[in-house]
CHARMM internal coordinates of N, CA and C (Angstrom, degrees):
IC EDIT
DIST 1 N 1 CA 1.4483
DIST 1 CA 1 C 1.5312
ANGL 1 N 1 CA 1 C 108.32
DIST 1 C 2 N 1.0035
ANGL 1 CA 1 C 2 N 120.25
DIHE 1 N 1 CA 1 C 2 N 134.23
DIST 2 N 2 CA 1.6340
ANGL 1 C 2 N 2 CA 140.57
DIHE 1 CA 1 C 2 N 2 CA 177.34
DIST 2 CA 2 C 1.9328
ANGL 2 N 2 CA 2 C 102.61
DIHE 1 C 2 N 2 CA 2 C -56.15
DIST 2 C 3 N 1.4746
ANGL 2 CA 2 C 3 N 97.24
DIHE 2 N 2 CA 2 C 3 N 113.24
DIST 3 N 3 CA 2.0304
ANGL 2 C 3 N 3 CA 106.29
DIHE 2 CA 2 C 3 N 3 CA 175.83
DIST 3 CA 3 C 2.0346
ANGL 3 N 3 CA 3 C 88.85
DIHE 2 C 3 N 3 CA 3 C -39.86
DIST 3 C 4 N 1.1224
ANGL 3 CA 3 C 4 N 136.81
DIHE 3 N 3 CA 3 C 4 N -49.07
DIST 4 N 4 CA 1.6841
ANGL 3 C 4 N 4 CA 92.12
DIHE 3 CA 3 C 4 N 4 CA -151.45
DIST 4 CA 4 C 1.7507
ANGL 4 N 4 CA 4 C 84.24
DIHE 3 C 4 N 4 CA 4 C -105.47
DIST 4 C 5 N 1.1591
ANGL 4 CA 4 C 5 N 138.28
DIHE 4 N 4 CA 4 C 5 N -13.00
DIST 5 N 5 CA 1.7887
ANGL 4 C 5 N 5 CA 109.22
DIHE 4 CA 4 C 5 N 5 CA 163.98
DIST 5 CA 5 C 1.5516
ANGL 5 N 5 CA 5 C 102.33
DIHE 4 C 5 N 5 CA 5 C -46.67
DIST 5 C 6 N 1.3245
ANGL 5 CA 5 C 6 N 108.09
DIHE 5 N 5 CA 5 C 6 N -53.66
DIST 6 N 6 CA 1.9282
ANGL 5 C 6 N 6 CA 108.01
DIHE 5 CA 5 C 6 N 6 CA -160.63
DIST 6 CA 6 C 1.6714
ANGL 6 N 6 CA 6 C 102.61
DIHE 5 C 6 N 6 CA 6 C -48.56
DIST 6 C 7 N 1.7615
ANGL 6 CA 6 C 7 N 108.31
DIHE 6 N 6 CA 6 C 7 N -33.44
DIST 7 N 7 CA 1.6040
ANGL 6 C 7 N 7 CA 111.26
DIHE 6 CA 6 C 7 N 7 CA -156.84
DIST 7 CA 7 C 1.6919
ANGL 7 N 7 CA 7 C 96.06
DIHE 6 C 7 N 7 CA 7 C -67.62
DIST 7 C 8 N 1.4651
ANGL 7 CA 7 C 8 N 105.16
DIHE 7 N 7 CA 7 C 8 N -30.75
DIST 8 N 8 CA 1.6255
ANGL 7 C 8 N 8 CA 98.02
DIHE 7 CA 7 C 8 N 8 CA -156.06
DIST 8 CA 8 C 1.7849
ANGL 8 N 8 CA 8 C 82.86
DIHE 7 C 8 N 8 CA 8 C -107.22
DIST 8 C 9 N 0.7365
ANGL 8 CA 8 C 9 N 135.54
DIHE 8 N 8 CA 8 C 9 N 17.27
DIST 9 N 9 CA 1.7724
ANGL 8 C 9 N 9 CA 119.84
DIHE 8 CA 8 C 9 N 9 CA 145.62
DIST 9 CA 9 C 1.4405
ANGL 9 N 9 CA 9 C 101.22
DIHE 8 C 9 N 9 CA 9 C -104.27
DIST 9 C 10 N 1.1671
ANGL 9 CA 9 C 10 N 170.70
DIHE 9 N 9 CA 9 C 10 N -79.58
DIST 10 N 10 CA 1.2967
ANGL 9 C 10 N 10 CA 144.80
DIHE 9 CA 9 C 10 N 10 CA 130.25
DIST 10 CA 10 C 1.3004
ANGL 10 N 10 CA 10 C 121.72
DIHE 9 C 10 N 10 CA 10 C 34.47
DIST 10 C 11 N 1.3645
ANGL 10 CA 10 C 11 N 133.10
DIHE 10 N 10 CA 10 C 11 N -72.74
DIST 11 N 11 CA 1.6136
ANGL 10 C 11 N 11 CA 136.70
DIHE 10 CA 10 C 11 N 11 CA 149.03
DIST 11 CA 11 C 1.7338
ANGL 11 N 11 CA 11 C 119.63
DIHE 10 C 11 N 11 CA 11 C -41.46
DIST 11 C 12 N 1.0195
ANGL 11 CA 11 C 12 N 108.75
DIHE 11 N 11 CA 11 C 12 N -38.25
DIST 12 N 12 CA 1.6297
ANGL 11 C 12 N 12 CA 115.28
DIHE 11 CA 11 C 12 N 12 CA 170.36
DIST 12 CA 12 C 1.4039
ANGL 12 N 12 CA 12 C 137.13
DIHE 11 C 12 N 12 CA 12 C -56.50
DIST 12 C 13 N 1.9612
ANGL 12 CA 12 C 13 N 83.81
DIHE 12 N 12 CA 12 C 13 N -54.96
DIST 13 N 13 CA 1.7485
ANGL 12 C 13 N 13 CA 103.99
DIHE 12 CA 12 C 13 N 13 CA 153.36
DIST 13 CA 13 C 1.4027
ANGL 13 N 13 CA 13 C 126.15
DIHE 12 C 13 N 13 CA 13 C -45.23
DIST 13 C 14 N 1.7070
ANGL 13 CA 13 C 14 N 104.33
DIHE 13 N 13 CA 13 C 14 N -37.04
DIST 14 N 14 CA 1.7127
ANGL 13 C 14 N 14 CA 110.36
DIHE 13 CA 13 C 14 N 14 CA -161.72
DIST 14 CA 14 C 1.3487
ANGL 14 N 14 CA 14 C 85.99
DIHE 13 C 14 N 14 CA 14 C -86.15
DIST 14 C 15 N 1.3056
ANGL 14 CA 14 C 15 N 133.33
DIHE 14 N 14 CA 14 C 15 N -42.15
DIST 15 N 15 CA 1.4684
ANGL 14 C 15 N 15 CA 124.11
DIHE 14 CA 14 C 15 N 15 CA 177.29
DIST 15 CA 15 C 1.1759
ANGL 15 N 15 CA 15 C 108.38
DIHE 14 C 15 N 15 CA 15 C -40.91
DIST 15 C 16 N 1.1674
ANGL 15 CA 15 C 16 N 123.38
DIHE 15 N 15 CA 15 C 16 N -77.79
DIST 16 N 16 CA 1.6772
ANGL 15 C 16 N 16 CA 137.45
DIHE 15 CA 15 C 16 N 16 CA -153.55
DIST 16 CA 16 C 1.7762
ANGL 16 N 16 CA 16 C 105.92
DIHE 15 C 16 N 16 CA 16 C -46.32
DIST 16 C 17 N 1.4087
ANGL 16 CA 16 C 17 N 83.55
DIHE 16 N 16 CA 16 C 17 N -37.72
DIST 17 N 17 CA 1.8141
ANGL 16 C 17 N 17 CA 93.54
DIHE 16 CA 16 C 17 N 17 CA -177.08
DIST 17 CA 17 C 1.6098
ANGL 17 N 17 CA 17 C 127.68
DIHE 16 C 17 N 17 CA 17 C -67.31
DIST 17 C 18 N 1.5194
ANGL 17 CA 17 C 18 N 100.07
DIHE 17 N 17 CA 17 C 18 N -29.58
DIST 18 N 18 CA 1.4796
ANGL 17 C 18 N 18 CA 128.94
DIHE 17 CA 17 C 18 N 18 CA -167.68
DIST 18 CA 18 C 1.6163
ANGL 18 N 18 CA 18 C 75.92
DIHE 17 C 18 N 18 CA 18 C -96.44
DIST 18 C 19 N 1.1434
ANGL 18 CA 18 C 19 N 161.58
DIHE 18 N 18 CA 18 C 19 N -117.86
DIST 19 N 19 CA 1.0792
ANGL 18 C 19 N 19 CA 150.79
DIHE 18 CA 18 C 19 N 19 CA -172.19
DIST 19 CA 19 C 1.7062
ANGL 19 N 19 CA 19 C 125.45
DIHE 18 C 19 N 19 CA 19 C -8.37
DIST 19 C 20 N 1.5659
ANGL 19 CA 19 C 20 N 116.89
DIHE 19 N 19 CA 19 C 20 N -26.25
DIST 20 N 20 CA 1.2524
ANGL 19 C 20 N 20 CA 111.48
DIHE 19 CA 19 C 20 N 20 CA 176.94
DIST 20 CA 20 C 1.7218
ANGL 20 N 20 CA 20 C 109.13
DIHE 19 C 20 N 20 CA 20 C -76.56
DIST 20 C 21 N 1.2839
ANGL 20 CA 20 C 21 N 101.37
DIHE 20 N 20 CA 20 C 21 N -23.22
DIST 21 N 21 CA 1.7309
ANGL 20 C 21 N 21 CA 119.62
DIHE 20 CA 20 C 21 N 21 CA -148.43
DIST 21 CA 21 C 1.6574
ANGL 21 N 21 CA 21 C 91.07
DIHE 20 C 21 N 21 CA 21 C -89.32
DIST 21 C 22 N 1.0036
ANGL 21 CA 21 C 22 N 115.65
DIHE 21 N 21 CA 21 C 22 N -26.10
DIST 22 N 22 CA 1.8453
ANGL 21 C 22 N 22 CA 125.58
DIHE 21 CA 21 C 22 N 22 CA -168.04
DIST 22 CA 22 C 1.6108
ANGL 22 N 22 CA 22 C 107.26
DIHE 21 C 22 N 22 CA 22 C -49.48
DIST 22 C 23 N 1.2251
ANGL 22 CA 22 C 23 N 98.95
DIHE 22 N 22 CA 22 C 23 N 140.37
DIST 23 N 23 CA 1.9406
ANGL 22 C 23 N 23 CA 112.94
DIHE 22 CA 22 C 23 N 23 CA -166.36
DIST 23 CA 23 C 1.6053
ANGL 23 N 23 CA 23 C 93.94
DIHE 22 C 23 N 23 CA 23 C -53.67
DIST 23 C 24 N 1.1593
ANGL 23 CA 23 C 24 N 115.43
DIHE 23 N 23 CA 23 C 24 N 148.87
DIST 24 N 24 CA 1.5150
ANGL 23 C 24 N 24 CA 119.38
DIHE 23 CA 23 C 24 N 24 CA 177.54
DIST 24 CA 24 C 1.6207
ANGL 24 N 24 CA 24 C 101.51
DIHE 23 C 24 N 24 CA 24 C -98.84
DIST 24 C 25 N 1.6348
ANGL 24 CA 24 C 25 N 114.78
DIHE 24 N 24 CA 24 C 25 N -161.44
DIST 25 N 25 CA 1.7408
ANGL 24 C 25 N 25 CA 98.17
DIHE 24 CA 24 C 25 N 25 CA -169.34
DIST 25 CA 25 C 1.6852
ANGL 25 N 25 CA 25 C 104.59
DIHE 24 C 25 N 25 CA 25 C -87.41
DIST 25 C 26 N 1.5900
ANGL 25 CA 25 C 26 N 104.85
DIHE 25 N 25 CA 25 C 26 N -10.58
DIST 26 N 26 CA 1.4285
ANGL 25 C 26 N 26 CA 87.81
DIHE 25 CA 25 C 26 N 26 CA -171.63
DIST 26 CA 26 C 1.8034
ANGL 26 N 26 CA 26 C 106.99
DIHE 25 C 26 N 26 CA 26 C -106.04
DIST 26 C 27 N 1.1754
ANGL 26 CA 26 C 27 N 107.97
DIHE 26 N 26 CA 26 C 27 N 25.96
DIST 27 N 27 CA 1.4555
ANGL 26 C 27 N 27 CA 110.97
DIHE 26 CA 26 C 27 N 27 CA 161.65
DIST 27 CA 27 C 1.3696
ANGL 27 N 27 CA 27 C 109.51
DIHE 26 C 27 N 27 CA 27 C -110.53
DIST 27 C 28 N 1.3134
ANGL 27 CA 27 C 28 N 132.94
DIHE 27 N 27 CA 27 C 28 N -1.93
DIST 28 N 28 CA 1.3211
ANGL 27 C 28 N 28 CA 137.45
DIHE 27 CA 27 C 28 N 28 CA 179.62
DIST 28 CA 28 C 1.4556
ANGL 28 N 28 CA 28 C 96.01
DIHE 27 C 28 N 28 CA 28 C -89.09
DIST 28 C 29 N 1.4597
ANGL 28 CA 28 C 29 N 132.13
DIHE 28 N 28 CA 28 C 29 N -15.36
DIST 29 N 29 CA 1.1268
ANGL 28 C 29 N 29 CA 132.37
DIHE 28 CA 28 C 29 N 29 CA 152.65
DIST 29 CA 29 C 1.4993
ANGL 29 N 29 CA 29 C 139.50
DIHE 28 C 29 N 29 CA 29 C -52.74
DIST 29 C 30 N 1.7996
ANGL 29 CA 29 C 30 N 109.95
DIHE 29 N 29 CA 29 C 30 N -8.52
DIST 30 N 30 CA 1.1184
ANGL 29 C 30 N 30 CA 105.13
DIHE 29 CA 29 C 30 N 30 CA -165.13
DIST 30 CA 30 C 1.6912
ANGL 30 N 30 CA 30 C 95.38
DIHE 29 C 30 N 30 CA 30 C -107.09
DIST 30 C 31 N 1.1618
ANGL 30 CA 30 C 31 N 94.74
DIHE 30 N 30 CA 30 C 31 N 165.53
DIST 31 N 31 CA 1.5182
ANGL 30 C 31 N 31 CA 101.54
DIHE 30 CA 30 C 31 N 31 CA -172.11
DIST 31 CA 31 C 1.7935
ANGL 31 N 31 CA 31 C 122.98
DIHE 30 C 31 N 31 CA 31 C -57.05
DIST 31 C 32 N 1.1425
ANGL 31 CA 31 C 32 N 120.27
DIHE 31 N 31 CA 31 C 32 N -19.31
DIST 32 N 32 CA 1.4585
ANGL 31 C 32 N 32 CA 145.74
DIHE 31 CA 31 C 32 N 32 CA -167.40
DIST 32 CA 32 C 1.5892
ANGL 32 N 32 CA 32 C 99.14
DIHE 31 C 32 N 32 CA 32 C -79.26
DIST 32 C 33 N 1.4748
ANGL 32 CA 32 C 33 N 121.61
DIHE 32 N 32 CA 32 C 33 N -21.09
DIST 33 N 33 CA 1.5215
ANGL 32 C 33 N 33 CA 122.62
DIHE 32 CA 32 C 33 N 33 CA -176.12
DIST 33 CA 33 C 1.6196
ANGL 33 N 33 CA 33 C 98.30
DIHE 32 C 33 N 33 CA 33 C -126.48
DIST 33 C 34 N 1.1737
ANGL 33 CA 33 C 34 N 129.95
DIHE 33 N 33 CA 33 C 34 N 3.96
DIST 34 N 34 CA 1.8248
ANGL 33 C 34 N 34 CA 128.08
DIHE 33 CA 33 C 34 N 34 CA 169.44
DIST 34 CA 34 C 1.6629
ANGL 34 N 34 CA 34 C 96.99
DIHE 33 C 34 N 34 CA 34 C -70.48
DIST 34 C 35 N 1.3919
ANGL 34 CA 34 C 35 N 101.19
DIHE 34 N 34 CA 34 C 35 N 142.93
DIST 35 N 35 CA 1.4858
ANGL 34 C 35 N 35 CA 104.19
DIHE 34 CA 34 C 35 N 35 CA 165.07
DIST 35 CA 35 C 1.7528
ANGL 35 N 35 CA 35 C 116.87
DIHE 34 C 35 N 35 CA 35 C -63.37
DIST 35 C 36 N 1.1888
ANGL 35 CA 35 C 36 N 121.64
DIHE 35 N 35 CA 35 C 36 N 179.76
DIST 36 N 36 CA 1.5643
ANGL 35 C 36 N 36 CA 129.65
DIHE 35 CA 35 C 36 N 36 CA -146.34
DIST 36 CA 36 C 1.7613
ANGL 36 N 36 CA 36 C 80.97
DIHE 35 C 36 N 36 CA 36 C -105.19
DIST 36 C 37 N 1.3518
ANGL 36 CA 36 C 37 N 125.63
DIHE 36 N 36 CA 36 C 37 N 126.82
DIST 37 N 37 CA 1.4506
ANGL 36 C 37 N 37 CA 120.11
DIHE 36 CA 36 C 37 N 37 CA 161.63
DIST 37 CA 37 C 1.4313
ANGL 37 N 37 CA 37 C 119.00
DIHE 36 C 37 N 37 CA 37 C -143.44
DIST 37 C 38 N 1.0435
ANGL 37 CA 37 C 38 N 137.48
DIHE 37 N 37 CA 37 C 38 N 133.09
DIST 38 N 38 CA 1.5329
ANGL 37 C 38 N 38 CA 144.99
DIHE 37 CA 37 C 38 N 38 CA -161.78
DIST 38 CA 38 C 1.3049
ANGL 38 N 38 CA 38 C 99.13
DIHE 37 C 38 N 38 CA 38 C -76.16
DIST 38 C 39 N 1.4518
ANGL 38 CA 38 C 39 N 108.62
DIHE 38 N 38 CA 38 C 39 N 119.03
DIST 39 N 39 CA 1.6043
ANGL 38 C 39 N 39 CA 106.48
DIHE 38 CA 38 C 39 N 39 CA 173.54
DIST 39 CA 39 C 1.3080
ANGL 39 N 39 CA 39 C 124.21
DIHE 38 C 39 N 39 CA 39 C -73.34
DIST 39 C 40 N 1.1951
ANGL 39 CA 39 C 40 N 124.96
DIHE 39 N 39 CA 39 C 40 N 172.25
DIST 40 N 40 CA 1.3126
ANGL 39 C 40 N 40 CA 128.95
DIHE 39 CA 39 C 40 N 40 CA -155.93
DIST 40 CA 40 C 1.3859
ANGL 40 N 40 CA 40 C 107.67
DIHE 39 C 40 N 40 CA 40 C -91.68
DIST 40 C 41 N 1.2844
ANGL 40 CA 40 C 41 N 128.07
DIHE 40 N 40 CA 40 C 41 N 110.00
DIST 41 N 41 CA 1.6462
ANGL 40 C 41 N 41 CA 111.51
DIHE 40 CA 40 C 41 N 41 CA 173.58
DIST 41 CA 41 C 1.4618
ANGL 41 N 41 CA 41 C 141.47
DIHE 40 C 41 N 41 CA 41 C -63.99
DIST 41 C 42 N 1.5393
ANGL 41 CA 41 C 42 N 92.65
DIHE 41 N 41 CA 41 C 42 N 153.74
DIST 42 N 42 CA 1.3268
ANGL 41 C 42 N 42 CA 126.33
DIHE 41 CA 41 C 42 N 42 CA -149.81
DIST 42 CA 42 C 1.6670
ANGL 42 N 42 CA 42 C 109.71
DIHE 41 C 42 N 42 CA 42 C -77.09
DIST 42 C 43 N 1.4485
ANGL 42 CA 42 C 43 N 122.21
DIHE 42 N 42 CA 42 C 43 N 146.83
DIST 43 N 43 CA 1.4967
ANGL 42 C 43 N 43 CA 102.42
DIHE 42 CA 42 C 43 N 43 CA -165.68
DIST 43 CA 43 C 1.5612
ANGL 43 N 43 CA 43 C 89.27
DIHE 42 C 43 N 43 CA 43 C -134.33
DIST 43 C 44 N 1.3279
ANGL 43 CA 43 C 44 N 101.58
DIHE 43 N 43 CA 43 C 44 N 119.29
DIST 44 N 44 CA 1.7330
ANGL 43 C 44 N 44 CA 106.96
DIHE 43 CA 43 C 44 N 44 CA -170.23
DIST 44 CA 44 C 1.4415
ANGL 44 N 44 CA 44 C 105.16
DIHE 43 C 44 N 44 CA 44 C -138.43
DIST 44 C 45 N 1.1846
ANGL 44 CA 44 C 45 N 152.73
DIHE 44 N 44 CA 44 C 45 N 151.61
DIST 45 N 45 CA 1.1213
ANGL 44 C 45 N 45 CA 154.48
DIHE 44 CA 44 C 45 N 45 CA -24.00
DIST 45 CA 45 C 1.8982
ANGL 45 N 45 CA 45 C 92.44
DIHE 44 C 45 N 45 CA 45 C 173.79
DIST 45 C 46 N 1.3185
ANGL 45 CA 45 C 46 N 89.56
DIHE 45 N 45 CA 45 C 46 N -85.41
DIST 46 N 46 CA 1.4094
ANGL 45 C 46 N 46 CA 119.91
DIHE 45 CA 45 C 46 N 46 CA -168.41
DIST 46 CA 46 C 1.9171
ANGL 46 N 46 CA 46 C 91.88
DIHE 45 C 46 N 46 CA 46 C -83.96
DIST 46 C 47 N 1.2742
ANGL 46 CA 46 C 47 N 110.03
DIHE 46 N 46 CA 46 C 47 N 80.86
DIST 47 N 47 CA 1.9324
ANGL 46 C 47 N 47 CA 106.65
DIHE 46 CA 46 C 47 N 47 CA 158.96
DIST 47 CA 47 C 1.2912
ANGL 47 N 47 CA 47 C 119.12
DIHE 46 C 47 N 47 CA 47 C -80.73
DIST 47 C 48 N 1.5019
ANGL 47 CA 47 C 48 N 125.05
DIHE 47 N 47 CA 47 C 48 N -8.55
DIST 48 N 48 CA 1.4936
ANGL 47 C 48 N 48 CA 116.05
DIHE 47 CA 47 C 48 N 48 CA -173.30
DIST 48 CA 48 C 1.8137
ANGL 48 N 48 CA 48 C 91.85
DIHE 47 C 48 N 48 CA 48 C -85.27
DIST 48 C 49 N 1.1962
ANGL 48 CA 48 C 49 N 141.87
DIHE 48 N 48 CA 48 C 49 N -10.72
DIST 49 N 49 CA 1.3933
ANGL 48 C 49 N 49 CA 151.29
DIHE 48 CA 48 C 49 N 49 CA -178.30
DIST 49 CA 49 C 1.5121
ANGL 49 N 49 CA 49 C 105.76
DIHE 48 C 49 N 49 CA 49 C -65.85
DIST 49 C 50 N 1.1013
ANGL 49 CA 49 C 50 N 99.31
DIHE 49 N 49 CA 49 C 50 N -41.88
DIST 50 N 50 CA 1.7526
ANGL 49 C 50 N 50 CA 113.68
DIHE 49 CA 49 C 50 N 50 CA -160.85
DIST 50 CA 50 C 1.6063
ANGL 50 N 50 CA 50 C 97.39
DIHE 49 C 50 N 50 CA 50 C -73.49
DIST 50 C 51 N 1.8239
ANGL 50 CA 50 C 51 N 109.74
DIHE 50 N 50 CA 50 C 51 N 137.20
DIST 51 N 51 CA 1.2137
ANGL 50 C 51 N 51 CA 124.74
DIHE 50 CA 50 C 51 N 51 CA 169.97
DIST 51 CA 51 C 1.8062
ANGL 51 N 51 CA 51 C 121.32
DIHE 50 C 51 N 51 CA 51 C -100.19
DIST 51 C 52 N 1.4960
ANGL 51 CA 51 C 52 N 85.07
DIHE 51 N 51 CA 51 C 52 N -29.43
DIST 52 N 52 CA 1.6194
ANGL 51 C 52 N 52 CA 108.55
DIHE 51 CA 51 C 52 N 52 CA -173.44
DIST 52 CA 52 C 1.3442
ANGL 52 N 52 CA 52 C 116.76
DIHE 51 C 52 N 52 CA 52 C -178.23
DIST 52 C 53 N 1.1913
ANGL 52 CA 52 C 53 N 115.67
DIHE 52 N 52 CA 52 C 53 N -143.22
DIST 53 N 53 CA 1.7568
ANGL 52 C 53 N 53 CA 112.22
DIHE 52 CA 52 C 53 N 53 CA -161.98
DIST 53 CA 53 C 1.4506
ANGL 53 N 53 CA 53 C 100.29
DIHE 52 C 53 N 53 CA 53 C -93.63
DIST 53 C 54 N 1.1639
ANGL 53 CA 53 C 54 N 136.32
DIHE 53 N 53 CA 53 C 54 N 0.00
DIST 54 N 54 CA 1.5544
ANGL 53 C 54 N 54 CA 121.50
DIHE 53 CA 53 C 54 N 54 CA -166.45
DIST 54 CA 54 C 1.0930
ANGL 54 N 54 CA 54 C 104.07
DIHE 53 C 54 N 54 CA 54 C -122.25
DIST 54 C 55 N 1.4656
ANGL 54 CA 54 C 55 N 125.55
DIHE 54 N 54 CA 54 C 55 N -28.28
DIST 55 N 55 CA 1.7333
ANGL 54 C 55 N 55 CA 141.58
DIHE 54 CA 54 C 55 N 55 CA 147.04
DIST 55 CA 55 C 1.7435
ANGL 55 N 55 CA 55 C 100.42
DIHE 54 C 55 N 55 CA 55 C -34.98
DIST 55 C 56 N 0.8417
ANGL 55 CA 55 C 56 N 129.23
DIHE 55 N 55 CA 55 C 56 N -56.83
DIST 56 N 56 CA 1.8698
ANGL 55 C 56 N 56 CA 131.32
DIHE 55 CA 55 C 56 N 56 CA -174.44
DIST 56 CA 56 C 1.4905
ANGL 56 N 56 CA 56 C 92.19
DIHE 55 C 56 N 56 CA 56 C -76.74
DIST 56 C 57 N 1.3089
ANGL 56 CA 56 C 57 N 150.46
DIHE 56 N 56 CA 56 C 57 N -6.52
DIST 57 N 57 CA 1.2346
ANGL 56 C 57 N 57 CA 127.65
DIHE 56 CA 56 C 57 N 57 CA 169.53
DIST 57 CA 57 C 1.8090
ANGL 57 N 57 CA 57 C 107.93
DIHE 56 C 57 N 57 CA 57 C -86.66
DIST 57 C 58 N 1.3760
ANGL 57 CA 57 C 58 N 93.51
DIHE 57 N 57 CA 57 C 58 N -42.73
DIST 58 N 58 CA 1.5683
ANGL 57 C 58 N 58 CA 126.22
DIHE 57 CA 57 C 58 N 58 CA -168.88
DIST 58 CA 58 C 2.2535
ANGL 58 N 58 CA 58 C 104.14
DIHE 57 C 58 N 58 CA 58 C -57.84
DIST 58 C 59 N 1.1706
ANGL 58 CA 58 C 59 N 85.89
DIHE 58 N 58 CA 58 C 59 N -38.61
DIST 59 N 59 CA 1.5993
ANGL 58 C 59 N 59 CA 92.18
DIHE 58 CA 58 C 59 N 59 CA -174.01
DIST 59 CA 59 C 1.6958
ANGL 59 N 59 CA 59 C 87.68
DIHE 58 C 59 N 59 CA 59 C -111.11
DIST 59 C 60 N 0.8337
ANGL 59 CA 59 C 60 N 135.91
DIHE 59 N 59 CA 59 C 60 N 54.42
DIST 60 N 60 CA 1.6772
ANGL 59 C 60 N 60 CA 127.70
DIHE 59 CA 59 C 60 N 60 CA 155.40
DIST 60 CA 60 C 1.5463
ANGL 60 N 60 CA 60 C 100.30
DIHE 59 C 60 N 60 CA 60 C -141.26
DIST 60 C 61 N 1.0787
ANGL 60 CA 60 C 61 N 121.03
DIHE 60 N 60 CA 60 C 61 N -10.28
DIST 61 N 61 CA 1.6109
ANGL 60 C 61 N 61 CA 137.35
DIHE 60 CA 60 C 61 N 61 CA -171.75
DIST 61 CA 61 C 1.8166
ANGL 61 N 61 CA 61 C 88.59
DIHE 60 C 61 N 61 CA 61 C -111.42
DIST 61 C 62 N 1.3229
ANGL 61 CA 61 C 62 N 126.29
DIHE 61 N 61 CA 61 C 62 N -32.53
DIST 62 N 62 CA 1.6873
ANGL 61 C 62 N 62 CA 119.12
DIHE 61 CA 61 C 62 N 62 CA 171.63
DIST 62 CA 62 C 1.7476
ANGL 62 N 62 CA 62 C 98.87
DIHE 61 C 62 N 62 CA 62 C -69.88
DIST 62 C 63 N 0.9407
ANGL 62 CA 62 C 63 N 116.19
DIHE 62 N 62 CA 62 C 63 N -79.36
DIST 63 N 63 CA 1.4400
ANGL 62 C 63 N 63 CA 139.49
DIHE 62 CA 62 C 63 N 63 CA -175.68
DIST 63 CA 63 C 1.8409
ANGL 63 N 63 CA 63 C 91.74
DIHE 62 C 63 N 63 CA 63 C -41.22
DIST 63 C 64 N 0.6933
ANGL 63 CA 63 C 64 N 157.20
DIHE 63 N 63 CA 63 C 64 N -34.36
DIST 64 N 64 CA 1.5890
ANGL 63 C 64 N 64 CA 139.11
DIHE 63 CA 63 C 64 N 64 CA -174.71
DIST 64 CA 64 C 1.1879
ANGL 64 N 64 CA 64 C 97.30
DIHE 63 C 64 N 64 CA 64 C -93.51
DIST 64 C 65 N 1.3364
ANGL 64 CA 64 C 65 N 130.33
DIHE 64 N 64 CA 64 C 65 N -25.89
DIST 65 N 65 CA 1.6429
ANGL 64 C 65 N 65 CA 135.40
DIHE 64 CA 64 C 65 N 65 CA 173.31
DIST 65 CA 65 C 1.6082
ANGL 65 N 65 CA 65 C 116.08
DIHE 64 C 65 N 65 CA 65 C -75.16
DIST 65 C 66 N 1.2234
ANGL 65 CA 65 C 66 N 107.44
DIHE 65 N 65 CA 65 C 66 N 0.12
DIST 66 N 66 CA 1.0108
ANGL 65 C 66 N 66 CA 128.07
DIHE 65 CA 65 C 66 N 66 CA -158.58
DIST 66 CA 66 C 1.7039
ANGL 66 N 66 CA 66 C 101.75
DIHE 65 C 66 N 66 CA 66 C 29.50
DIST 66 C 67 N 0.8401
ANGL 66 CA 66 C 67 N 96.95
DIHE 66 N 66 CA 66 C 67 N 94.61
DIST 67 N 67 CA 1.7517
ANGL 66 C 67 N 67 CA 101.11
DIHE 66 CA 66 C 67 N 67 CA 176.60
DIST 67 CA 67 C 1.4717
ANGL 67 N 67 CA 67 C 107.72
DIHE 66 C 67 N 67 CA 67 C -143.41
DIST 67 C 68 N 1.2752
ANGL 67 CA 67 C 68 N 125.32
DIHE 67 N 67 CA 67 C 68 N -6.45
DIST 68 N 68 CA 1.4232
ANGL 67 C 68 N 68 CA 140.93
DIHE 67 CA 67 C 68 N 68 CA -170.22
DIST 68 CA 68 C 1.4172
ANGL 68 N 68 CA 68 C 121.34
DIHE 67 C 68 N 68 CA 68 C -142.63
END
COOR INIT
IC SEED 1 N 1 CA 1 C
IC BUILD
């Protein structure tokens, strides 16, 4: 058999395989394949607390715990 027939049946195989393995519809469900979207901000209490954006997650998750 001719080096590039073998290369591109060889490449075909890896296709078929990479195609068997592909997320089905209910793994496109999991969060790891959702597109990237900025959540909506958080409205908490105490703003002189806040440093930045993960501080307003951090004290809105205190404050419903009432712990803050």
């Amino acid at each position: 058999m001719q080096p590039s027939r073998l290369w591109i049946l060889r490449c075909a195989a890896v296709i078929c395989a990479i195609a068997a393995n592909s997320p089905s519809s209910a793994d496109e469900s999991h969060w790891s394949f959702r597109k990237v979207t900025r959540p909506n901000s958080l409205r908490v209490r105490a703003t002189g607390w806040l440093r930045n954006g993960i501080d307003a997650f951090v004290l809105a998750r205190l404050e419903d715990e009432a712990v803050a």
